[in-house]
N, CA, C and O atoms as CSV, one atom per row, in Angstrom:
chain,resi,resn,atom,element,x,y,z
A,1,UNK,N,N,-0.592,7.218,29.308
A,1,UNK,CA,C,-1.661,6.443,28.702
A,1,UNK,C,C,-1.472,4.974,29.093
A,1,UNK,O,O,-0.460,4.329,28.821
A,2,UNK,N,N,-2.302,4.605,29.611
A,2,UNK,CA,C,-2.312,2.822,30.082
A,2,UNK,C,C,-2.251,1.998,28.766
A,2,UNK,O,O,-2.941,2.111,27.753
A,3,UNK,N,N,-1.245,1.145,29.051
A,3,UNK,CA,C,-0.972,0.038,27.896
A,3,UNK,C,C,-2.118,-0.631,26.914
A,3,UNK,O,O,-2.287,-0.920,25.729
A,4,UNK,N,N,-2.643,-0.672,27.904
A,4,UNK,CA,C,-4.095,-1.581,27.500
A,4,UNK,C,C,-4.657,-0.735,26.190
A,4,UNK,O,O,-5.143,-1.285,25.202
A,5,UNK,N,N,-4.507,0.710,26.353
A,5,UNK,CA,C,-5.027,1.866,26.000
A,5,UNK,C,C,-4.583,1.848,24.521
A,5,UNK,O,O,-5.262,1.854,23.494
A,6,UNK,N,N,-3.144,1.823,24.725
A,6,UNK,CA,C,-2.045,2.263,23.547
A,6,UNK,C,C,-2.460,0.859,22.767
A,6,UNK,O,O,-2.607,0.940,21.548
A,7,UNK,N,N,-2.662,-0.470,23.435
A,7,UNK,CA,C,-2.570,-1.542,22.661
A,7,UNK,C,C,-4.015,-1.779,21.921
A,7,UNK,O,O,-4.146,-2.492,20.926
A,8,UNK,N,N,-4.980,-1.131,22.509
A,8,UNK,CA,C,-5.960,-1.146,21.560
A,8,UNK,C,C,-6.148,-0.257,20.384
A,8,UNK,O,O,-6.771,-0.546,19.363
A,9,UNK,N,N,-5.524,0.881,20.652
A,9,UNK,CA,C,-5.345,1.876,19.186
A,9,UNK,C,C,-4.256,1.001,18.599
A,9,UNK,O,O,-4.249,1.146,17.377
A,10,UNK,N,N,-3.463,0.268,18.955
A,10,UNK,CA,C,-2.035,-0.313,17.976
A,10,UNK,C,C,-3.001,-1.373,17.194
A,10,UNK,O,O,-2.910,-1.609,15.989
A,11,UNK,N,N,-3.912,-1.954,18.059
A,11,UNK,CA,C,-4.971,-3.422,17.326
A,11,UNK,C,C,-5.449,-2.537,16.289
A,11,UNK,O,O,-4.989,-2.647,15.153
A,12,UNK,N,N,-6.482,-1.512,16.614
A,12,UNK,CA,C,-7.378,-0.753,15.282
A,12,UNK,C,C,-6.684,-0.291,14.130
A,12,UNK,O,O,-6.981,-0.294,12.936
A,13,UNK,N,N,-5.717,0.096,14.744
A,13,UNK,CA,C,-4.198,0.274,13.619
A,13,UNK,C,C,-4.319,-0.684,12.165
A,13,UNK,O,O,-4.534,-0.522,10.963
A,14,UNK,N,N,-3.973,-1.982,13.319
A,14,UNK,CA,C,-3.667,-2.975,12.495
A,14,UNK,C,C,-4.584,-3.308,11.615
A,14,UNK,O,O,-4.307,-3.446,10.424
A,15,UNK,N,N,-5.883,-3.491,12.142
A,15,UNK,CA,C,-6.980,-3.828,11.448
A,15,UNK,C,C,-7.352,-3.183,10.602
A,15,UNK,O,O,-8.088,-3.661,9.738
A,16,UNK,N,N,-6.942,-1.836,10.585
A,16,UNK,CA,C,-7.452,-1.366,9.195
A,16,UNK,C,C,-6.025,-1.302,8.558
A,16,UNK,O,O,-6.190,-0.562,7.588
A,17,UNK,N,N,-5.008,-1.596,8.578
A,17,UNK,CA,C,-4.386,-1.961,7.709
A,17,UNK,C,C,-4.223,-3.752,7.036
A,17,UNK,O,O,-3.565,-4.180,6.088
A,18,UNK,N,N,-4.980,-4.331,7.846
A,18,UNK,CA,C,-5.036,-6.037,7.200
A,18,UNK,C,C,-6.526,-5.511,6.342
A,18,UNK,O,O,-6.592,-5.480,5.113
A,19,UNK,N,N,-7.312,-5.241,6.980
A,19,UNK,CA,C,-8.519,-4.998,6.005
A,19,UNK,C,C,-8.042,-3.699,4.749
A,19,UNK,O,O,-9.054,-2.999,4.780
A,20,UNK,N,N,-7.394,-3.246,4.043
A,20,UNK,CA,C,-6.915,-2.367,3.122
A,20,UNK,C,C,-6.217,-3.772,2.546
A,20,UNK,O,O,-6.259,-3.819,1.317
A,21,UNK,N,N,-5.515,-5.053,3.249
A,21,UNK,CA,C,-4.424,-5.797,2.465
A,21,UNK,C,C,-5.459,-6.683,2.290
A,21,UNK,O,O,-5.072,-7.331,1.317
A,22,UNK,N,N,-6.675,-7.184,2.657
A,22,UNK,CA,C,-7.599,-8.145,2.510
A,22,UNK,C,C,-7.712,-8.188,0.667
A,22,UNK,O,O,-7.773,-9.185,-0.053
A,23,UNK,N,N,-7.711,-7.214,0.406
A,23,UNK,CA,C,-8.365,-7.489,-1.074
A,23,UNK,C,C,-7.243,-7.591,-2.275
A,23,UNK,O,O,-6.496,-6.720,-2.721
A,24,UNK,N,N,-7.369,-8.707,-2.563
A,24,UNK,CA,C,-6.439,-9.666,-3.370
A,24,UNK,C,C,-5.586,-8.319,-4.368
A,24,UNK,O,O,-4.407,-7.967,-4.355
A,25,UNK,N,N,-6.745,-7.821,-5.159
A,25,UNK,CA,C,-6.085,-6.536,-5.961
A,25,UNK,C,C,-4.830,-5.855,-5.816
A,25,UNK,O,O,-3.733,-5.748,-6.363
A,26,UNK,N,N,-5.763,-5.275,-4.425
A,26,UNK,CA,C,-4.371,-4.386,-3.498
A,26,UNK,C,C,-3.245,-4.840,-3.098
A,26,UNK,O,O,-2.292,-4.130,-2.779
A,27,UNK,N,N,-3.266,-5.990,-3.084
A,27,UNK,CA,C,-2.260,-7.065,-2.336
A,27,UNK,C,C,-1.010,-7.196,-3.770
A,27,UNK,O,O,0.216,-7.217,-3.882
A,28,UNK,N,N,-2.203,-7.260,-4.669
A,28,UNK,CA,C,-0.910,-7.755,-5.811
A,28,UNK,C,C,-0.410,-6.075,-6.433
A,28,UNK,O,O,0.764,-6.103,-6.803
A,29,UNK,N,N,-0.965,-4.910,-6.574
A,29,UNK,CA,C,-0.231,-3.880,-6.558
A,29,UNK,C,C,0.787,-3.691,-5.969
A,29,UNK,O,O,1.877,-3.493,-6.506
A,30,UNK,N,N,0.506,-3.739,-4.460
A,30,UNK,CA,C,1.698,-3.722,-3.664
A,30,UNK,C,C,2.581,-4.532,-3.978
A,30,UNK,O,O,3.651,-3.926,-4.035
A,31,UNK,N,N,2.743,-6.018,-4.309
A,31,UNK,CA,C,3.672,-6.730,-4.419
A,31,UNK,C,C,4.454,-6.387,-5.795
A,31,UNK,O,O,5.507,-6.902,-6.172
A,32,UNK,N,N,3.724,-5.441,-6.426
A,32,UNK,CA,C,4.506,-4.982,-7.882
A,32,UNK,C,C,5.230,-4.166,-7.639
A,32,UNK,O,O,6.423,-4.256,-7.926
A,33,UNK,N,N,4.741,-3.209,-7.081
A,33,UNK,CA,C,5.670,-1.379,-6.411
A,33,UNK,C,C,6.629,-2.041,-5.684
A,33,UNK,O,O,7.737,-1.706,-6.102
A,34,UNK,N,N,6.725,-3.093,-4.483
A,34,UNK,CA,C,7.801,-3.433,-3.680
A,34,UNK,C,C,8.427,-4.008,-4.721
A,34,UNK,O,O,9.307,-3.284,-4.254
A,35,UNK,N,N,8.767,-4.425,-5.418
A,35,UNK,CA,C,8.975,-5.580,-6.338
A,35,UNK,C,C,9.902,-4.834,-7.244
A,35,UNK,O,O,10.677,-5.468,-7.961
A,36,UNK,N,N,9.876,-3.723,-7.254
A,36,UNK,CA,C,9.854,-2.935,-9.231
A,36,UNK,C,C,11.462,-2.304,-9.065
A,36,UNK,O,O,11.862,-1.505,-8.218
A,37,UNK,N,N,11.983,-2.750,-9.827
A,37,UNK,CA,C,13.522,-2.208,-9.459
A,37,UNK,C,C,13.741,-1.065,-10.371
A,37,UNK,O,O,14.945,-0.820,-10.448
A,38,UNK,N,N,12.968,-0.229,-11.133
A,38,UNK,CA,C,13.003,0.934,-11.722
A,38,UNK,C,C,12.750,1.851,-9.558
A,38,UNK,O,O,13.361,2.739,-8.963
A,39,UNK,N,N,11.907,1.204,-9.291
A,39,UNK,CA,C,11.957,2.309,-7.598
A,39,UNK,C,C,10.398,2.601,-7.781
A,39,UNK,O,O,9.696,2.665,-6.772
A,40,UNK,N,N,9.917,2.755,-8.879
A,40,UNK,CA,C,8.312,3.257,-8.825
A,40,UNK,C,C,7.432,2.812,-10.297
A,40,UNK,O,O,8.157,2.402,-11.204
A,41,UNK,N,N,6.337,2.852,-10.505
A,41,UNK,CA,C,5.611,2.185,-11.291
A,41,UNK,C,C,4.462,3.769,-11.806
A,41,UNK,O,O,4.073,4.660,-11.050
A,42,UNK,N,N,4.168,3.603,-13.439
A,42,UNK,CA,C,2.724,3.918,-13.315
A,42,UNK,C,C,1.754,3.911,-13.364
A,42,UNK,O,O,1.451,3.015,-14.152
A,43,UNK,N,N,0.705,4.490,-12.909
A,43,UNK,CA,C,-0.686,4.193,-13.560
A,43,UNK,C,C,-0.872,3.017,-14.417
A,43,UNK,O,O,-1.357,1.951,-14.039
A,44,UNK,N,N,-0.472,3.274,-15.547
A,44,UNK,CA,C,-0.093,2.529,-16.832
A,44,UNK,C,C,0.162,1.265,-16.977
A,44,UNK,O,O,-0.405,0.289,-17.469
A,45,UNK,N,N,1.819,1.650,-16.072
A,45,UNK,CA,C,2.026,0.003,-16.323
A,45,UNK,C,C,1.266,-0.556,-15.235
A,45,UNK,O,O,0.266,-0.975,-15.818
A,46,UNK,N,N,1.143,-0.786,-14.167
A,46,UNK,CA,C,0.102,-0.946,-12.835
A,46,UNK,C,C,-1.137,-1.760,-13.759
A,46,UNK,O,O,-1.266,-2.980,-13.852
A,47,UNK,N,N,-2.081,-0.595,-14.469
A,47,UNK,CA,C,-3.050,-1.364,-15.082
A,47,UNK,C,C,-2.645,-2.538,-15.970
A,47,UNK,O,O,-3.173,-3.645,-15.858
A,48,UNK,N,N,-1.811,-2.293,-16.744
A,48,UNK,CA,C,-1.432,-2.866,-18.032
A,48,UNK,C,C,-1.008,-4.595,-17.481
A,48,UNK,O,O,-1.422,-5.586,-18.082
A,49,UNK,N,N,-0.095,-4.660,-16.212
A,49,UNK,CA,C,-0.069,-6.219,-15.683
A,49,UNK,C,C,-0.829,-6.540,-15.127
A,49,UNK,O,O,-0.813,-7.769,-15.058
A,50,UNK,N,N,-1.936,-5.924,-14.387
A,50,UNK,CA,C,-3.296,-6.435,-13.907
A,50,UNK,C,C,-4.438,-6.780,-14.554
A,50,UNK,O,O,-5.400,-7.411,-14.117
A,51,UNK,N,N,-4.170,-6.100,-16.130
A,51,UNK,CA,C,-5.660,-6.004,-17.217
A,51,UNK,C,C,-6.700,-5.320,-16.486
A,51,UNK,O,O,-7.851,-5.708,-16.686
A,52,UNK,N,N,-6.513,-4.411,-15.707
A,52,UNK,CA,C,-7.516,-3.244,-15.185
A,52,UNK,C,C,-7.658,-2.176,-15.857
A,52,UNK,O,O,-7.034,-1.943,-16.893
A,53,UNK,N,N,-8.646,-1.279,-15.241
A,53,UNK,CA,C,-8.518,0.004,-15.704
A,53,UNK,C,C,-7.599,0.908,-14.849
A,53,UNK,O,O,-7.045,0.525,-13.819
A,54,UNK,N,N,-7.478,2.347,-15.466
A,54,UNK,CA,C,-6.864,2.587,-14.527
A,54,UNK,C,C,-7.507,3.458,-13.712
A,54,UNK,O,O,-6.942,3.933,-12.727
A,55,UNK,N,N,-8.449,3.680,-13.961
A,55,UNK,CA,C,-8.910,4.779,-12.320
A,55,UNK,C,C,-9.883,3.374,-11.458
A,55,UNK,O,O,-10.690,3.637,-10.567
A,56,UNK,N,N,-9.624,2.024,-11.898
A,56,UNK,CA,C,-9.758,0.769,-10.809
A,56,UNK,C,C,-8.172,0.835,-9.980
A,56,UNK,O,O,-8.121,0.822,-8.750
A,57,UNK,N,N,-6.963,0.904,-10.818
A,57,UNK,CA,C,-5.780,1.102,-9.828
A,57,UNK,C,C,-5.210,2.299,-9.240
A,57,UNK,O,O,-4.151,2.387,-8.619
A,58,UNK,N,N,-6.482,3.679,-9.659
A,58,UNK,CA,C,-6.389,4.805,-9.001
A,58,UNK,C,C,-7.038,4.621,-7.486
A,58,UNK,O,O,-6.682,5.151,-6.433
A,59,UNK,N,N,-8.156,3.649,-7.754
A,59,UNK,CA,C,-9.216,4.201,-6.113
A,59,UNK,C,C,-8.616,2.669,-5.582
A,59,UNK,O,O,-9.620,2.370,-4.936
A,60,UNK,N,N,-7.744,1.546,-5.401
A,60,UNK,CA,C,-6.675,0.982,-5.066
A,60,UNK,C,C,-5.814,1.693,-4.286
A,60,UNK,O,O,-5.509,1.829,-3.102
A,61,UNK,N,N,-5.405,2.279,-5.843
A,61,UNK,CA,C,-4.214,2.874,-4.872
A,61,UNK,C,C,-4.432,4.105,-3.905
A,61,UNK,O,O,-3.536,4.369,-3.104
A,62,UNK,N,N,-5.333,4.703,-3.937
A,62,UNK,CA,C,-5.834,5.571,-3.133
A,62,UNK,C,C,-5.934,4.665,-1.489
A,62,UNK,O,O,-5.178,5.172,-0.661
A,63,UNK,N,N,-6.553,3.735,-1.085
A,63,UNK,CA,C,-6.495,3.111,-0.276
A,63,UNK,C,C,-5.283,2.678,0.529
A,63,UNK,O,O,-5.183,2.730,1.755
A,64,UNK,N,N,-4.416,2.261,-0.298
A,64,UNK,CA,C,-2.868,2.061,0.256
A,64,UNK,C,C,-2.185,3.336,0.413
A,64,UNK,O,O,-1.141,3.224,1.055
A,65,UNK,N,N,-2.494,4.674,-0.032
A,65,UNK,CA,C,-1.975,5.588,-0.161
A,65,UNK,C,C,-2.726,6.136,1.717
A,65,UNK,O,O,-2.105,6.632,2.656
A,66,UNK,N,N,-3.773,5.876,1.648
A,66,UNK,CA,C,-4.346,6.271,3.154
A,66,UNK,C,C,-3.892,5.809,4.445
A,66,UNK,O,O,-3.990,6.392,5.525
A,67,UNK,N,N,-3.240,4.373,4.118
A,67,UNK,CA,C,-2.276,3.607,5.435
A,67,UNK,C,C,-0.918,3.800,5.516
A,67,UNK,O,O,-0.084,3.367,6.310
A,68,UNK,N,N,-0.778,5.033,3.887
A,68,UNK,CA,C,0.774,5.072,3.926
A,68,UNK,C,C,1.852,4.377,3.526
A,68,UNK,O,O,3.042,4.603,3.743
A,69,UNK,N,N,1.202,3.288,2.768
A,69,UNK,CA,C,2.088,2.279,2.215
A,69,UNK,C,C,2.609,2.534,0.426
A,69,UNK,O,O,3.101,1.811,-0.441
A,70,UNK,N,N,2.272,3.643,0.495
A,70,UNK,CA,C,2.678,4.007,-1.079
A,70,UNK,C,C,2.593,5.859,-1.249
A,70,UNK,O,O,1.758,6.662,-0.833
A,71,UNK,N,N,3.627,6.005,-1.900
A,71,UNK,CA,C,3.779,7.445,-1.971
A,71,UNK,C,C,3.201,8.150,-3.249
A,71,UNK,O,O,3.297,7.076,-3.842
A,72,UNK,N,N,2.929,8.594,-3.757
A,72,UNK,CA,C,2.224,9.269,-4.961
A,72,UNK,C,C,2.791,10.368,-5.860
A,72,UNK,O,O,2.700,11.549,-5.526
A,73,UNK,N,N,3.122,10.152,-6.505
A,73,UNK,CA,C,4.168,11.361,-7.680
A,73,UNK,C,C,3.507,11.430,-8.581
A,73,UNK,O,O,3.212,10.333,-9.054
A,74,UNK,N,N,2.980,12.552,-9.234
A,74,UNK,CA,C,2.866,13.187,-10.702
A,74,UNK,C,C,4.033,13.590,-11.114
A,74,UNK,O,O,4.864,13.782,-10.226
A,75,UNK,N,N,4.394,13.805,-12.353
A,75,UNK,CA,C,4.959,14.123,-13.142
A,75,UNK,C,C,4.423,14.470,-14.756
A,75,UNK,O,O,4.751,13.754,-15.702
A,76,UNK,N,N,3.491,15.762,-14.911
A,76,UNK,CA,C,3.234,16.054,-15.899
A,76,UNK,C,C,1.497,14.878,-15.789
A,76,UNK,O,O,0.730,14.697,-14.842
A,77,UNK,N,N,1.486,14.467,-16.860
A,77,UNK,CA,C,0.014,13.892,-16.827
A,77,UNK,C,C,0.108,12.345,-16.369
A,77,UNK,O,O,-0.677,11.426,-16.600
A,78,UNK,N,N,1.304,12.355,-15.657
A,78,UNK,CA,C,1.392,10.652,-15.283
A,78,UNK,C,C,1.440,10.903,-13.616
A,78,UNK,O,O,1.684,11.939,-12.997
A,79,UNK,N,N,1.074,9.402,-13.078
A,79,UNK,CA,C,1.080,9.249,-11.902
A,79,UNK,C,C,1.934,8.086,-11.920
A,79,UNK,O,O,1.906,7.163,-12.734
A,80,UNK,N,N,2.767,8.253,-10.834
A,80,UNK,CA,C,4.347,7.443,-10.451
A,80,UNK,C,C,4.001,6.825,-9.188
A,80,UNK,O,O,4.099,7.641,-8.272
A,81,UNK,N,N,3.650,5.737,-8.834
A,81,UNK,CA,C,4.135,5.137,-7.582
A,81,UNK,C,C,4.998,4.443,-6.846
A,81,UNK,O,O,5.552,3.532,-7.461
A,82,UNK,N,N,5.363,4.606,-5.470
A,82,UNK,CA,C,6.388,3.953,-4.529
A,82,UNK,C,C,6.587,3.481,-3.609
A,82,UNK,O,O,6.356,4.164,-2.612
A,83,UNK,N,N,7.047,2.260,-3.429
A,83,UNK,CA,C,5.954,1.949,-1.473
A,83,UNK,C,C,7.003,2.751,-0.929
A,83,UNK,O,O,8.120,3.130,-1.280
A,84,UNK,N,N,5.943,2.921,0.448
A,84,UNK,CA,C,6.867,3.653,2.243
A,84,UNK,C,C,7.724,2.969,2.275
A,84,UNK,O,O,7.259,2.123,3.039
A,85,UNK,N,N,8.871,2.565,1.990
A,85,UNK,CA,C,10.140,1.261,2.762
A,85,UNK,C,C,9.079,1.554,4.128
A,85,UNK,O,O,7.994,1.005,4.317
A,86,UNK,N,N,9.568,2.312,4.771
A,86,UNK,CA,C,9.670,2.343,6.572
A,86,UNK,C,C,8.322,1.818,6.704
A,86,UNK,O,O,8.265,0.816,7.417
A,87,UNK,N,N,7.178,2.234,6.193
A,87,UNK,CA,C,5.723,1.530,6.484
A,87,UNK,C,C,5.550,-0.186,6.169
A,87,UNK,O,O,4.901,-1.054,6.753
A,88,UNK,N,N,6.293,-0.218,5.174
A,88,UNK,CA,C,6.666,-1.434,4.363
A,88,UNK,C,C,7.025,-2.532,5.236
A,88,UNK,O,O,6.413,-3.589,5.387
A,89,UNK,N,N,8.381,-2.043,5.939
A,89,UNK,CA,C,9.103,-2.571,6.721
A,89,UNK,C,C,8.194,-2.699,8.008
A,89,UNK,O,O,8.154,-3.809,8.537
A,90,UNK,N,N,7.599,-1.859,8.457
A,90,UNK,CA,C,6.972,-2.083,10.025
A,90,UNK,C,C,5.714,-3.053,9.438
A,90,UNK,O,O,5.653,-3.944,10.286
A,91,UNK,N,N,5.113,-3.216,8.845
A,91,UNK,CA,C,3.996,-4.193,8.359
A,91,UNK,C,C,4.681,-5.728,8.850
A,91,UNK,O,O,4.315,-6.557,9.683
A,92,UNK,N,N,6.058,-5.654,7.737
A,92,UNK,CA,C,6.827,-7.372,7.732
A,92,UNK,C,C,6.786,-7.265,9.392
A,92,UNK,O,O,5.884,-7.955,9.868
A,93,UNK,N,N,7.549,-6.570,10.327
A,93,UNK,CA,C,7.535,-6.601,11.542
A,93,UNK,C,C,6.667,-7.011,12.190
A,93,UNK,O,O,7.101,-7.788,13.040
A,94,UNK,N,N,5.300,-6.842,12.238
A,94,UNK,CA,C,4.091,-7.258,13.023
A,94,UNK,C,C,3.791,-7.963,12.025
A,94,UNK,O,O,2.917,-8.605,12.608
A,95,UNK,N,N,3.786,-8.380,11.008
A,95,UNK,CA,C,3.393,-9.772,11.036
A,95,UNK,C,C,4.035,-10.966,11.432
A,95,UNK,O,O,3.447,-12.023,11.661
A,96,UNK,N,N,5.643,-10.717,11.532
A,96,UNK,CA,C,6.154,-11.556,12.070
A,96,UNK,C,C,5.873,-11.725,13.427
A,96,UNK,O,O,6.023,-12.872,13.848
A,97,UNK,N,N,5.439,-10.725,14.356
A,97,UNK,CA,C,5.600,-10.807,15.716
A,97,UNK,C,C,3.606,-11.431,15.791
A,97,UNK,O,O,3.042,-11.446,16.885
A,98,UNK,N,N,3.111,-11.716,14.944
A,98,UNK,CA,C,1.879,-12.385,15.270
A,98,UNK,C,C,2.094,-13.993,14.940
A,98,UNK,O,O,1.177,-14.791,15.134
């Protein structure tokens, strides 16, 4: 596959992962889940420091859950979240290298 090739699927990549981080919301979820030294967050508390609802930090997190930047656990009638480290980590990477 010609570079040019690979580097334009790596751009569309990106872009829909800056456009998923564009919206302030999502941005500050994520910075809670990376953040959370229990390892994962729920529903609950998620809404509860944002003053949202929570099926507003369900279709959120559904979005970050589509680029892979957060993993998704039930447990009984709760939902548990966790960022990707490794997705996590390759994000800091290209943004540094821009």
């Amino acid at each position: 596959m010609p570079s040019a090739v690979l580097a334009d699927a790596q751009n569309h990549k990106a872009s829909q992962l800056f456009k998923i981080l564009g919206d302030p919301t999502r941005l500050h979820l994520l910075y809670l889940i990376a953040n959370e030294t229990r390892s994962r967050l729920c529903c609950v508390d998620l809404s509860e420091s944002l003053n949202i609802s929570a099926p507003t930090v369900t279709h959120h997190m559904k979005k970050l859950e589509a680029v892979n930047l957060v993993f998704r656990r039930k447990h009984g009638k709760w939902t548990f979240y966790e960022v990707n480290r490794t997705e996590f980590n390759k994000i800091n990477k290209l943004v540094n290298t821009l």
